[in-house]
C-alpha positions as CSV (number, residue, x, y, z in Angstrom):
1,X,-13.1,95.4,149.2
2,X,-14.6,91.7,149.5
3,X,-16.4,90.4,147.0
4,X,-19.8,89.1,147.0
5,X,-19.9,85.4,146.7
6,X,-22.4,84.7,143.9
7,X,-25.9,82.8,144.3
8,X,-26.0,79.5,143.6
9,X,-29.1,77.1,142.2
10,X,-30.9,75.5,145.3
11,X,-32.2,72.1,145.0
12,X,-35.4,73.9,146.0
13,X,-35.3,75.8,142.2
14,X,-36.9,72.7,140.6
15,X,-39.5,71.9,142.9
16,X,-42.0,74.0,140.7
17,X,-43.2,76.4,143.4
18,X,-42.1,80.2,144.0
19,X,-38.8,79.7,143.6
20,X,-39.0,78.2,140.0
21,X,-41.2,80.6,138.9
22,X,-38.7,83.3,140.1
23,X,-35.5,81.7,138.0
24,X,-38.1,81.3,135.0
25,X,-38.9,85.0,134.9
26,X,-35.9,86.8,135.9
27,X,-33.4,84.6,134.8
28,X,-34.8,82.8,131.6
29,X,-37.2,84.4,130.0
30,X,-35.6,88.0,129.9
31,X,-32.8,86.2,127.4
32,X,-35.2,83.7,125.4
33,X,-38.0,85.7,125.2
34,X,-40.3,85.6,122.6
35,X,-44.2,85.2,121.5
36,X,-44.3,81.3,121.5
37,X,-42.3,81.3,125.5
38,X,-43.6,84.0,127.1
39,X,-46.8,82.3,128.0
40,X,-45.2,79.7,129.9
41,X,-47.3,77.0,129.3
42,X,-47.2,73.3,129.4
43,X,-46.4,73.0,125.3
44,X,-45.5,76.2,122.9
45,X,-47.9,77.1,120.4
46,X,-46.5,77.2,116.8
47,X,-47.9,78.3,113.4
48,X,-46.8,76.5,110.9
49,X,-48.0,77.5,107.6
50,X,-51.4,75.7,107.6
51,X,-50.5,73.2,110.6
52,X,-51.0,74.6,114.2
53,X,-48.4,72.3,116.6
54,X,-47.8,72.2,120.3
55,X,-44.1,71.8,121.2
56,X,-42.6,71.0,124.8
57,X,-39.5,69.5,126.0
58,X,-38.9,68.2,129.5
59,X,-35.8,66.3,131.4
60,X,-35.8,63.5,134.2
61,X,-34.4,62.5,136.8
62,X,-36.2,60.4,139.2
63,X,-34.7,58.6,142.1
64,X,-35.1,55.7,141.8
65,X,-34.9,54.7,138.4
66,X,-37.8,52.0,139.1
67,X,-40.5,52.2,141.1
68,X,-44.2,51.1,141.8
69,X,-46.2,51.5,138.4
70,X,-43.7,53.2,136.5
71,X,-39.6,53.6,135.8
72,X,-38.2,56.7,134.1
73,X,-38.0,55.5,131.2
74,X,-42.4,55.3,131.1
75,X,-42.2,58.9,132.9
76,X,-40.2,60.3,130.4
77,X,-42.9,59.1,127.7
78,X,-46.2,60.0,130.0
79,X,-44.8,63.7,131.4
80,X,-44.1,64.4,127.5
81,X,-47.4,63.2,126.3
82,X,-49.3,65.0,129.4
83,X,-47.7,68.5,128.5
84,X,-48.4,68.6,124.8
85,X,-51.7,66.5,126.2
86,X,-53.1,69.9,128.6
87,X,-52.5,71.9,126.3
88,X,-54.8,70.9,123.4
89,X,-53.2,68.5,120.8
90,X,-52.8,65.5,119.9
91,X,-49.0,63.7,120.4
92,X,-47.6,62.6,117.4
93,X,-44.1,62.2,117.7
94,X,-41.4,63.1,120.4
95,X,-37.4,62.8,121.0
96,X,-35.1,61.1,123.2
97,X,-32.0,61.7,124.6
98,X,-30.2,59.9,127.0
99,X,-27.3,60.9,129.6
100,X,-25.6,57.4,130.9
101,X,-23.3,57.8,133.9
102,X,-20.3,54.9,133.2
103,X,-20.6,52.1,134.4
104,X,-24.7,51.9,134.0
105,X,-26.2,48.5,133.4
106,X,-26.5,47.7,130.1
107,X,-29.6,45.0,131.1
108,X,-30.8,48.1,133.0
109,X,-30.8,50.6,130.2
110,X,-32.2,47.6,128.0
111,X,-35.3,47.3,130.6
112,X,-36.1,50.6,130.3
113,X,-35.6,51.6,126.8
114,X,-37.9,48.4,126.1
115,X,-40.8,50.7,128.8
116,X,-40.0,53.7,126.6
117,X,-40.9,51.5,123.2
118,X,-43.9,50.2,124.6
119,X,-45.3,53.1,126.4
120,X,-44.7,55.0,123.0
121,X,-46.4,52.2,121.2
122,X,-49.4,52.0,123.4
123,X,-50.1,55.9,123.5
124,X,-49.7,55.9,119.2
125,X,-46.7,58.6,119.3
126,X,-43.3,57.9,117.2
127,X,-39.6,58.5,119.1
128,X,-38.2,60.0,115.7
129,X,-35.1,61.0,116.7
130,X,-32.4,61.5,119.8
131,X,-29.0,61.3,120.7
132,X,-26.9,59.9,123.7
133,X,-23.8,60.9,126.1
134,X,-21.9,59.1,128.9
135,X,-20.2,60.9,131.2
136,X,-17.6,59.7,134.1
137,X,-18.6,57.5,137.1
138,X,-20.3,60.0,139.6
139,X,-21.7,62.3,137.6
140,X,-25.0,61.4,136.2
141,X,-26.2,59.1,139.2
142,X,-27.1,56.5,136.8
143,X,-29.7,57.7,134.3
144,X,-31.0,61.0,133.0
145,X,-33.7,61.7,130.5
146,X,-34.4,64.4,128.0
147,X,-36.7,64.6,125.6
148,X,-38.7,66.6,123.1
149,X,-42.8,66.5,121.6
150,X,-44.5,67.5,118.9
151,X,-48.3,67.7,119.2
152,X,-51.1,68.7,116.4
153,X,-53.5,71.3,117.3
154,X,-57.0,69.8,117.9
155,X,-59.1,72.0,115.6
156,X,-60.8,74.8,117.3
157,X,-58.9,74.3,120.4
158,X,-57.7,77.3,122.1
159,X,-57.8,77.0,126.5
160,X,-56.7,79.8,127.9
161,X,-55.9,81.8,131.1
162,X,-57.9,84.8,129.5
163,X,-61.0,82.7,129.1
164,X,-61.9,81.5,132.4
165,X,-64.4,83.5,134.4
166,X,-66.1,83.4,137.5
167,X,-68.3,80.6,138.2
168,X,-66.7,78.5,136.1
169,X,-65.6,74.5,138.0
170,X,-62.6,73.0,138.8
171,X,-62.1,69.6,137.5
172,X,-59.4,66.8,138.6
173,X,-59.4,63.4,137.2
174,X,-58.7,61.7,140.2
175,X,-56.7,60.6,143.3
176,X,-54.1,63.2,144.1
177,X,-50.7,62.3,146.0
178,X,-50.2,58.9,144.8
179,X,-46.6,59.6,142.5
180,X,-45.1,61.7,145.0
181,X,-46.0,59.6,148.1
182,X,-44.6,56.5,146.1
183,X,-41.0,57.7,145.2
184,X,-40.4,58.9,148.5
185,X,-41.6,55.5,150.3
186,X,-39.2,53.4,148.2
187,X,-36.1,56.4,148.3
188,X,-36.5,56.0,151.9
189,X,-37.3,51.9,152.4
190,X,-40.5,52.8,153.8
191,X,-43.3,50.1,153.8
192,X,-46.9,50.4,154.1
193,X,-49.5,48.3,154.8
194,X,-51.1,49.5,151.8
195,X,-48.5,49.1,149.0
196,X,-48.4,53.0,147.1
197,X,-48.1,52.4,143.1
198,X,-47.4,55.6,141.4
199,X,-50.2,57.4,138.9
200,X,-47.6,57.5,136.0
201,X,-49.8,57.4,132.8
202,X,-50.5,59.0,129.7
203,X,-53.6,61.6,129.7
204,X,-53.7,62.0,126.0
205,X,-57.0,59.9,124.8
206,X,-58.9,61.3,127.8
207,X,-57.7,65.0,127.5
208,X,-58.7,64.8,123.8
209,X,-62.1,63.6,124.3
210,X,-62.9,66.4,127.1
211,X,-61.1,69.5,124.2
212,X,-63.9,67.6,121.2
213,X,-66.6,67.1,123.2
214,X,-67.1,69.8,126.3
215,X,-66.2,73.1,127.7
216,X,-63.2,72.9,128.7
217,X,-61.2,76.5,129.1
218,X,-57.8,75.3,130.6
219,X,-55.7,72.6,131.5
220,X,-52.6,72.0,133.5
221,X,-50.9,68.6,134.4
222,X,-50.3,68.6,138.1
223,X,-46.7,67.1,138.3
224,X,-44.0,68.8,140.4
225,X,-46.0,71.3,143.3
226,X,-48.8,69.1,142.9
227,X,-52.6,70.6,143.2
228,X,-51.6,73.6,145.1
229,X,-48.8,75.1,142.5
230,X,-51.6,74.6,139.8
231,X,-54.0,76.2,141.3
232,X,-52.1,79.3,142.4
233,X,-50.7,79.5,138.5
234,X,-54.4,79.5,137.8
235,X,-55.6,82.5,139.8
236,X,-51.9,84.3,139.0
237,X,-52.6,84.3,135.5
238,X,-56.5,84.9,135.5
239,X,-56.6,87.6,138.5
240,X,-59.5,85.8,139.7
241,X,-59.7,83.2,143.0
242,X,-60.4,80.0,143.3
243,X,-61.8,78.2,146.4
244,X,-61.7,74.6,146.5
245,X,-63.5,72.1,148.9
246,X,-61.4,69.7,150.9
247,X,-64.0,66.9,151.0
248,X,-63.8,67.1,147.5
249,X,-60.6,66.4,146.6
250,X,-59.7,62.6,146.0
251,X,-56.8,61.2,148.2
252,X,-56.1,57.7,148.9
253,X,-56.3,56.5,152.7
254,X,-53.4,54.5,152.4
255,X,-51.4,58.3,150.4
256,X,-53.1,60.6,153.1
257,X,-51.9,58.4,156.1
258,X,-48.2,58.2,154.7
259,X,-48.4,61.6,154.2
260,X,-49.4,62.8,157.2
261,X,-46.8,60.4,158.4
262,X,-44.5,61.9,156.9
263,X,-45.2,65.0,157.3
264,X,-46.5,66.2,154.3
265,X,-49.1,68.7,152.6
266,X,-50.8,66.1,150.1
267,X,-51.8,69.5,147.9
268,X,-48.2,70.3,147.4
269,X,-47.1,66.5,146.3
270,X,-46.4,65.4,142.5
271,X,-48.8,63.7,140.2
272,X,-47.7,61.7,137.1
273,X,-51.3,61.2,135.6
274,X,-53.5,64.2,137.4
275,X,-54.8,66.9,135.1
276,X,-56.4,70.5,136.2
277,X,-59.3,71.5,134.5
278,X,-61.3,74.7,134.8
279,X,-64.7,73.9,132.6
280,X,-68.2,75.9,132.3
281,X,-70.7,75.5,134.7
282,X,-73.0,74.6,131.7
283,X,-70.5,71.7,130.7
284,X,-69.1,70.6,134.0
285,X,-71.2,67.8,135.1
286,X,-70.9,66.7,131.1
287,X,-66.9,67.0,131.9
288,X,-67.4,64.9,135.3
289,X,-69.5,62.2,133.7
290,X,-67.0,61.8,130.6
291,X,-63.9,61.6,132.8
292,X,-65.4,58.9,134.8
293,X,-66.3,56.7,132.0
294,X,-62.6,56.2,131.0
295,X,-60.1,54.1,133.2
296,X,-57.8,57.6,133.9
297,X,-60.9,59.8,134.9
298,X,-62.7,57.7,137.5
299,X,-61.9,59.5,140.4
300,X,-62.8,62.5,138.8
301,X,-64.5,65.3,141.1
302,X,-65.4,69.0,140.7
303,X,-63.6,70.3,143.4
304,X,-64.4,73.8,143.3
305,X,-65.1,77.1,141.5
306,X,-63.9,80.3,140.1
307,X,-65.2,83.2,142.8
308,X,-64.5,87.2,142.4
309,X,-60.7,88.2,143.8
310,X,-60.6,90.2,146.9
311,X,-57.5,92.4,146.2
312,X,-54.8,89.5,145.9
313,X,-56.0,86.1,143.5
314,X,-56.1,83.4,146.7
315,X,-56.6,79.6,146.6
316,X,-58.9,79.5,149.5
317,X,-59.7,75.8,150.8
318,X,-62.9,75.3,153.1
319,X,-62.1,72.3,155.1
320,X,-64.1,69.2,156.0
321,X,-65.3,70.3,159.7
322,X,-66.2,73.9,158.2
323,X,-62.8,76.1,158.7
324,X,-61.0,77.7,155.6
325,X,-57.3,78.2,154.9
326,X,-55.1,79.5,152.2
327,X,-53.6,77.2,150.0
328,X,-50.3,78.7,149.1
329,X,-47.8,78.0,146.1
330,X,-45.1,76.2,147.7
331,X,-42.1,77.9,148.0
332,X,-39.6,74.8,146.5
333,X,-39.4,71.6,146.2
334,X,-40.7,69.4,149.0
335,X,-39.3,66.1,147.3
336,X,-36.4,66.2,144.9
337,X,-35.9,64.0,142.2
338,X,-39.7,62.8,141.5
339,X,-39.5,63.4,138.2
């Protein structure tokens, strides 16, 4: 009798859509889990005597190494920063590790080490520790990243799933698109007439003024899936729906057009400086106003609201000449390598 031939990891399994979530919670978590993982959120939560910390880790592996507002050595730093960032703490401190393919550049390797120093220093977090590897010509393409946070607790902090309710807005902090649109142009030697620059930034100070001064009751960093992944994590978790407005939502002509060139869903594409925020209706144009008076909030917009679920949590989208269509969680990854 034949045997089966095993399944094998798509590309498609770390695009942050269906897919991932699937390895995550059948293959992962039913061997790691525990009350700190099981929540699956952007940083763990862990009590440490009288010192509540966020902890996250998170590896990279953008193609190209450099590109338009960013390289992977700032990503690595930002994406870090932005998960212990959404979930209510301040960065304090974070790891690196590097895996060098021989035969890397060491001017190369100095150019972006010298990003991750400076993006460190300018965001007040510490690398305290890390480690590197090389491994043989053709098996690292270049560069990876891995690395490690540590986050205090902002006191009296706690966003949540379980505390959103219906009514309550849906924040963004500006343009969507703009990452994901930007790696792919230069991948592919694509040029504009509009030059795309990358989003890539660290959301810490303005996350941190939102948490001590408003309403907020979640956050999530829209990276790989973009808008539409959040969203659907949103109403999955909370059993509510969500419908969102698409003359609302903040897009770039110059992103929109190369993504409609390109044939792509500007909802499903990575952000490296985008956060999701689901606020109060009490708080939200307090939210709104305070995002737009710092340099990484203003774009902001509410683009929509918490409504009652008709059977099955949606994303629902009512579109600019008055139609409506679901917004779906995409199924993989629409653009490998983005982060």
């Amino acid at each position: 009798m034949a045997q089966h031939e095993p399944e094998r990891i798509l590309l498609a399994h770390g695009g942050g859509g269906q897919l991932t979530s699937q390895l995550i919670r059948e293959l992962v978590l039913p061997h790691l889990r525990n009350e700190a993982l099981s929540p699956l959120g952007d940083s763990a939560r862990l009590e440490l005597g009288s010192t509540s910390i966020c902890l996250t880790t998170d590896s990279y592996v953008v193609k190209p190494l450099f590109f338009h507002g960013g390289d992977i050595g700032k990503l690595a730093v930002c994406g870090t920063i932005n998960d212990l960032a959404v979930a209510g703490s301040r960065p304090v401190a974070l790891t690196l590790s590097l895996i060098i393919e021989e035969g890397f550049e060491k001017p190369l390797l100095e150019r972006i080490l010298q990003s991750i120093g400076r993006t460190a220093r300018e965001n007040n977090v510490s690398v305290v520790t890390g480690d590197t590897k090389t491994v043989e010509r053709g098996s690292a393409d270049g560069l990876f990243i891995n690395t490690a946070g540590v986050g205090v607790r902002l006191p009296g902090v706690n966003p949540g799933l379980d505390r959103i309710k219906v009514g309550d807005k849906v924040l963004l902090n500006g343009t969507i698109g703009d990452h994901g649109m930007t790696i792919i142009s230069q991948r592919e030697g694509i040029e504009f007439e509009s030059r795309l620059v990358s989003d890539c930034a660290a959301l810490a100070d303005l996350t941190c003024m939102l948490f001590e001064r408003t309403g907020v009751k979640f956050m999530r960093d829209a990276t790989r899936g973009g808008l539409a992944a959040v969203l659907n994590e949103i109403v999955e978790g909370a059993g509510l729906a969500i419908e969102i407005r698409d003359a609302n939502i903040p897009v770039r002509p110059s992103v929109q057009a190369a993504a409609d060139m390109l044939g792509f869903d500007v909802l499903n594409i990575a952000n490296e400086g985008k956060f999701v925020a689901v606020v109060s209706p009490e708080t939200a144009d307090a939210c709104l106003e305070l995002c737009r008076s710092h340099p990484l909030g203003r774009d902001a917009a509410l683009i929509g609201e918490v409504v009652a679920s008709q059977g099955v949590p949606l994303v629902e989208l009512r579109t600019k000449i008055g139609g409506r269509r679901i917004v779906q969680m995409p199924y993989g990854r629409e653009l490998p390598r983005i982060c």
